[in-house]
N, C-alpha and C positions, 0 to 999 in steps of 0.2 A: 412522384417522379418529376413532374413537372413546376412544383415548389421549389425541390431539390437542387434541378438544372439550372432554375431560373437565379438561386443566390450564389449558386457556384459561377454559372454563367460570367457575372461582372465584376466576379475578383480577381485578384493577382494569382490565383492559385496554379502552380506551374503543370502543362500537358504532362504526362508520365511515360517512361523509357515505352523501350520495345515490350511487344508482352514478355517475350524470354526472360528480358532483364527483369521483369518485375517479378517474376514465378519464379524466376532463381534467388531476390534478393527476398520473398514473400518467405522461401522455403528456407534460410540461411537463418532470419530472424524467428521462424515457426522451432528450427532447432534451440536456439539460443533463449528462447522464454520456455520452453519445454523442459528444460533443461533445470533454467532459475525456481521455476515453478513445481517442478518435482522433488526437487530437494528443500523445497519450502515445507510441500503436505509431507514429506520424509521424515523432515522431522517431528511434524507434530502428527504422525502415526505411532512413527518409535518411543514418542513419549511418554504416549497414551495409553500403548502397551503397557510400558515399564509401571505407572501408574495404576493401570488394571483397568481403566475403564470398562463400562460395557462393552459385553463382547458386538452388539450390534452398532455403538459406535466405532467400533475396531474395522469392521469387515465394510460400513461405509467409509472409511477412508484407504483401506486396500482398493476399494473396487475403485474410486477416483484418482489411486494412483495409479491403476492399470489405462485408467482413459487418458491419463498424463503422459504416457511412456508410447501409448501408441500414438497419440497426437506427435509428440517427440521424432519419433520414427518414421511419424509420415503412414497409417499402415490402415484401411477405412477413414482416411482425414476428413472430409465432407459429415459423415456421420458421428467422427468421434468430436472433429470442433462445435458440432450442434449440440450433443452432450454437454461438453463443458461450461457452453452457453447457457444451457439451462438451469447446470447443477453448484455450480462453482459456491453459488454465494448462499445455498441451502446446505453444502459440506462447509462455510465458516458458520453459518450459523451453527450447526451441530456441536460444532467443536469449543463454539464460544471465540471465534477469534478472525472476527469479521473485520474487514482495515479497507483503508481508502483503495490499498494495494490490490484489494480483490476488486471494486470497484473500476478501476481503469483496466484488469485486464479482463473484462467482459466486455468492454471497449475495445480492447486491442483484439478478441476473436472477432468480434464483427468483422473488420474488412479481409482476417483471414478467411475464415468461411467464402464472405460476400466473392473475393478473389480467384479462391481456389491455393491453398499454400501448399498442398497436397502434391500439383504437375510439377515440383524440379526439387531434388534430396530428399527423395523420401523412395519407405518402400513400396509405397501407388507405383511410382513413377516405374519401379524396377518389374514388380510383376505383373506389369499389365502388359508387358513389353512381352510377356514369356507365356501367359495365362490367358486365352482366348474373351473366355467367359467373365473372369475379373475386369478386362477390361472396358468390355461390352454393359458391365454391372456401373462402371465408375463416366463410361459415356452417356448412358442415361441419367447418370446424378449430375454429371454438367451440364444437361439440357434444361435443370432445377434450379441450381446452384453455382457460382463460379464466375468467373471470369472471360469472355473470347472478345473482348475490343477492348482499347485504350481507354475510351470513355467507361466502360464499367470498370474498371480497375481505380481513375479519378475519382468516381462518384464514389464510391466506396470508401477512400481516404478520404473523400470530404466529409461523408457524412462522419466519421469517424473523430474526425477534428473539430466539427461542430457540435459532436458529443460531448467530448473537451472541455471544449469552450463554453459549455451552457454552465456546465457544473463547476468552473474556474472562478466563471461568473457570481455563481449562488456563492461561494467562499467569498469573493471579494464584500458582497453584502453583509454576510457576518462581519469581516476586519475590520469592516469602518462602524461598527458598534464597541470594537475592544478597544478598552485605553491603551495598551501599552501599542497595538497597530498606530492610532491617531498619532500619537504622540513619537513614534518612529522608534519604538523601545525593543519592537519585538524579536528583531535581528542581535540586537546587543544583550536582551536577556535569556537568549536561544546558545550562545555561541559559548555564554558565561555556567550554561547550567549541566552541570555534570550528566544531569539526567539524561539530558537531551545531545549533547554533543559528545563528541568522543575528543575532542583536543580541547577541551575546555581547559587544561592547564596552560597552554600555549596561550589562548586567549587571556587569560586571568595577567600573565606576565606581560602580557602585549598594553591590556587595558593598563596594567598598573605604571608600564614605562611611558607609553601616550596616550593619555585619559582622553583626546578631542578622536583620536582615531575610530574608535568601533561605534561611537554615535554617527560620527559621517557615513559612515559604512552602512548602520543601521537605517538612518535615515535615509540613503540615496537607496538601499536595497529595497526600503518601503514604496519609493516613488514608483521605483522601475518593476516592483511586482506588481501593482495596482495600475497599475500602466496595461500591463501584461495580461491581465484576468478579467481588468473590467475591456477592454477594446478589441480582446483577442480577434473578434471576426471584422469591426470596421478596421483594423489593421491589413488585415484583409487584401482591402480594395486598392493596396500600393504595392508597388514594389519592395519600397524602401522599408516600410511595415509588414510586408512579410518576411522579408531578411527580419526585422525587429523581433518578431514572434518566433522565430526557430531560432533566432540567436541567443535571444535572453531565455527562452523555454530549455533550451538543450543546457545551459548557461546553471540555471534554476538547479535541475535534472542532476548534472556530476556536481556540482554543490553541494546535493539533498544525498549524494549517493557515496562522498566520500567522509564528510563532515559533519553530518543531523542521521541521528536515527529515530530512523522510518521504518525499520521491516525492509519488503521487499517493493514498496512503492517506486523508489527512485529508479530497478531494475527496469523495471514494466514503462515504465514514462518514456526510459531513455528508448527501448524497443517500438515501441508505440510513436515514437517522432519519428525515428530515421525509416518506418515505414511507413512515415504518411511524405514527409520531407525529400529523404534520400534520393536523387535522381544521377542518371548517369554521366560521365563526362562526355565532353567534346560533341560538336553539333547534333550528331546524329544519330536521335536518343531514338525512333523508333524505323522497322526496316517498313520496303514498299508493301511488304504482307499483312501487315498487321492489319486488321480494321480499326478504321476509327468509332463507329460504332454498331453496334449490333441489337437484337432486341433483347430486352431486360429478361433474363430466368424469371421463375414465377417465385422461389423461394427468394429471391435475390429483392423482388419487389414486396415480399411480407416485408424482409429485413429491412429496408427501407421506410417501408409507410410505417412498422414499429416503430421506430426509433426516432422518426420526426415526432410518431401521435406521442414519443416519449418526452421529449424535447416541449412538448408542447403541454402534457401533465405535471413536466416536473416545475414550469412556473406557475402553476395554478395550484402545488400541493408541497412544493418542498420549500422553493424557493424563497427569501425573504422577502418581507414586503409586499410583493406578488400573491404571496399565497392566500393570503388577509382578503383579497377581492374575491375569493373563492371558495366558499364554507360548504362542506361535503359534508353528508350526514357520516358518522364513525364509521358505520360498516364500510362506506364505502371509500371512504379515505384511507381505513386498514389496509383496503385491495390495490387503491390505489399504490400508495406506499411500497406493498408488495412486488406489484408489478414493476415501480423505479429502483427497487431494489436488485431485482433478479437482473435486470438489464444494464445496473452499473450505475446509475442517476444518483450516484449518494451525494449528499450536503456535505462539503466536506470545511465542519469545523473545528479547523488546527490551529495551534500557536494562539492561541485565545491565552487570557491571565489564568484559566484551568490547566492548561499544556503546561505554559509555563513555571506555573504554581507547583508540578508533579516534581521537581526538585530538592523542594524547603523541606521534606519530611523521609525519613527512609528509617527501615530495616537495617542493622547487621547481623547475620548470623551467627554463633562460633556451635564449630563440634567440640564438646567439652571429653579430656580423660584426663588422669592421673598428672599427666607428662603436661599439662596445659590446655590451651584453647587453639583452632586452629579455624581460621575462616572460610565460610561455605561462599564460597564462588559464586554468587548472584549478584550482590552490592555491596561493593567496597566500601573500606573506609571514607569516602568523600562522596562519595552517593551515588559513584559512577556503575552502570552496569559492567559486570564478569561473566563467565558463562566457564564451564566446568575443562574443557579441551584446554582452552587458553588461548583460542587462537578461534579465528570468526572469516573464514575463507571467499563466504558471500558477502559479508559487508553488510551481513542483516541487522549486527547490533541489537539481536533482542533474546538472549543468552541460546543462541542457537535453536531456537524453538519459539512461534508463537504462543503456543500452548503454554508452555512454562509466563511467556513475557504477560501476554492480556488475563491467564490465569491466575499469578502472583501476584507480582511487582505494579503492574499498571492499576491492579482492580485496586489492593489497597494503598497505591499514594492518589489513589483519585478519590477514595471515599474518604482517607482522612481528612481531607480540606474541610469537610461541612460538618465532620462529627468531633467531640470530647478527645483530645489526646490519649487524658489520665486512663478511658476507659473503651478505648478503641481497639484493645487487647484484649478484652475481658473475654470468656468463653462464649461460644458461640456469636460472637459479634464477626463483622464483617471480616474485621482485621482478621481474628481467629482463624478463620476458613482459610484465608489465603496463606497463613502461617502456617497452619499444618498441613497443607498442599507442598509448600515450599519445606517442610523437613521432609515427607513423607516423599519426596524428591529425591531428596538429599542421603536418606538410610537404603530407598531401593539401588541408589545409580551406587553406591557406593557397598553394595552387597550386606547392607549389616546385618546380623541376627541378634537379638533379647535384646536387651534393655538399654539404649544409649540418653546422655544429657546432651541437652541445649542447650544456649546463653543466647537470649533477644536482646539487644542494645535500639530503645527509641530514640533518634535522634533527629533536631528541627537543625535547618541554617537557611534563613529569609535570600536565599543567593537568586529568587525572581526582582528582587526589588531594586533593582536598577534605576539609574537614574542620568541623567547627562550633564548632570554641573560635575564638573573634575574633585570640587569639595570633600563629594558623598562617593567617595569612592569604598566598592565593595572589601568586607574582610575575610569573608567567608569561612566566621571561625562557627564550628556546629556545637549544639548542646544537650550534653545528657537529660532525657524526658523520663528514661524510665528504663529497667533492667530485669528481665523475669528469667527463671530457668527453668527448664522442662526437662519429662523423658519420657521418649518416646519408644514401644516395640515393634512399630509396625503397623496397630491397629490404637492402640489409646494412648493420645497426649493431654500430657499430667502437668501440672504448674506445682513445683515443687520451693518453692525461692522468689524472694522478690525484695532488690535492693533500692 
């Protein structure tokens, strides 16, 4: 606590509303990631279904959608956001479909929890008004838990943005090992790559009409992230530097959130700012009742000394550089690990020449019959992600399911980069697996019975390899690698063809 005070103490970091305001604006945004985040596990429940998974991975993502729905609702909050605190990142692990995105929003229950998001829109708030006993049940959990002064509601947001910040940190140390970061490529090879962006045709024509334009852009986007990840907390200590850090952060955020796909990362960031940030209008942001500070709950000070002693493991075991001074024997660096895992601490290395690389090589599908060939909605002809509906309402961009995206399409254009093209197909190889995950996809969602054909089209285009002389400008013409046909009933895929 007294660590905690003491760095918050002498930054810029702004006093926070009335408590009402903040329980109200706590409870607004608890609805709104509840919401994001349910229809996330939604879909990779529904899919896992249709797929058949085991039945006991099934019934583990029912039960965490039920803790979704009532966090949602507001309805045991205090107990169901300790839940999801605990379990979040042991249901991606399950599922195989673990992302930075789960990682910052175990970050963003903290200071719900640490608050109390539960006291305004929610059903806490309604029956405890009505139900003696309930209420009496949820008075005692905020003698534990929660929020009742201005100061525990700051420190809460700070530690929360200090979370942030450690982990922004750990990514900038990775950047400044990738070439294409140094060299300020990474935003012009991001924007150009089907993969990875969704208007990369807009960009492709922009590049081709003013070749000096998306290096500027690149490059000054590199200064000003690196700017942003490595100084986030001495930015801190100014005014002018923390306008800087919620300007360029929120800036970042609807960038990452209408333009790069990410998943549901960009959702949770943008949530996670305006409730560390957001503060009320006009002078008088808290009334004469409020306390200014009150003494810390006892779980309120677990959650705290956690996440400093995490803050403080994660440069000694994740971190670059840092971690080299600190050699742990394996078991205990397993544990370690574990524990910055469950808590949100991940290393998050993105946009590296591997990110970027996941462009140059794809899949296309076709369902083959009599009448022709017809394209299975995953990956287009240009490399860009599809998704079955036609249309992507969250702006996830990862064919409406995680499950489908880091089970498909991600595992195998990541594993092609290090392995054989020619034979990266071949039965039981990597590629294999995720191919017939992706038909066996493709015949349940689309009801088939006996026997149907496939058409795989491998195809490479180098469209990572950017570069900033106007010379070497990209053509992004792609090349047949390889063509097989299959047929599948359900249960055995056959390689029948091979052109």
């Amino acid at each position: 606590m007294g660590i905690l005070d003491k760095i918050m103490g002498k930054t810029t970091f702004r006093d926070t509303g009335s408590l009402n305001y903040e329980f109200k604006k706590a409870g607004i945004l608890r609805i709104i990631l509840g919401v994001v985040v349910f229809i996330r596990v939604f879909q990779i429940v529904d899919v896992s279904f249709l797929l058949m998974e085991p039945k006991m991975v099934i019934m583990l993502g029912i039960a965490h959608l039920t803790l979704i729905l009532l966090f949602t609702i507001g309805l045991l909050t205090p107990f169901v956001t300790t839940a999801l605190l605990l379990t979040s990142y042991y249901f991606d692990q399950k599922y195989h479909t673990f992302t930075l995105g789960t990682a910052v929003l175990c970050m963003t229950y903290l200071p719900l929890l640490a608050i109390g998001s539960g006291k305004a829109y929610s059903l806490d708030a309604f029956v405890r008004r009505r139900i003696n006993w309930y209420d009496g049940l949820l008075a005692k959990t905020e003698r534990l838990v929660g929020a009742s002064s201005r100061m525990e509601v700051k420190r809460a947001y700070f530690l929360a943005f200090l979370c942030y910040a450690t982990i922004s940190f750990g990514a900038l140390l990775l950047h400044v090992q990738d070439p294409y970061w140094v060299q300020g490529l990474t935003t012009k090879s991001l924007l150009l790559n089907s993969y990875l962006c969704k208007y990369f045709e807009w960009f492709r024509f922009l590049d081709a009409q003013i070749p000096w334009l998306l290096s500027a852009l690149s490059i000054s986007a590199g200064i000003f992230q690196s700017v942003f990840q490595f100084l986030m907390v001495p930015l801190m200590y100014t005014s002018w530097g923390r306008k800087y850090v919620f300007f360029w952060g929120m800036n970042f955020f609807l960038i990452s959130l209408f333009f790069i796909n990410l998943s549901y990362l960009p959702h949770v960031e943008i949530i996670l700012w305006l409730l560390i940030f957001l503060r009320p209008r006009g002078r008088e942001v808290a009334s004469q009742s409020d306390a200014l500070s009150t003494p810390t709950p006892r779980i309120n000070k677990v959650l705290y000394g956690t996440y400093l002693l995490g803050i403080a493991v994660y440069f000694m075991v994740r971190c670059p550089y840092t971690n080299a001074l600190f050699p742990f024997p394996e078991a205990v660096d397993k544990k370690l690990n574990t524990f910055l895992a469950i808590s949100g601490f991940d290393r998050p290395n993105v946009f590296n020449v591997t990110d970027l690389s996941m462009g140059d090589n794809w899949v296309e599908m076709y369902h083959v019959t009599d009448e022709g060939k017809a394209l299975c909605p995953l990956i287009g002809e240009k490399g860009e992600r599809l998704n079955y509906l036609g249309w992507d309402y969250m702006l996830f961009n990862n064919h409406n399911c995680d499950f489908l995206y880091f089970g498909t399409t991600l595992v195998f254009r990541r594993r092609i980069l290090d392995r054989d093209m020619s034979t990266f197909l071949d039965e039981e190889q990597v590629g294999w697996r995720a191919l017939k995950r992706r038909i066996r996809y493709d015949y349940l969602y689309r009801s088939y019975t006996g026997l149907h054909t496939y058409q795989i089209e491998l195809y490479t285009c180098p469209m990572s390899q950017v570069s900033h002389d106007p010379g070497e400008g990209q053509t992004f013409r792609k090349d047949l690698v390889r063509t097989l046909q299959f047929t599948y009933d359900g249960k055995e895929l056959i390689i029948i063809g091979e052109d």
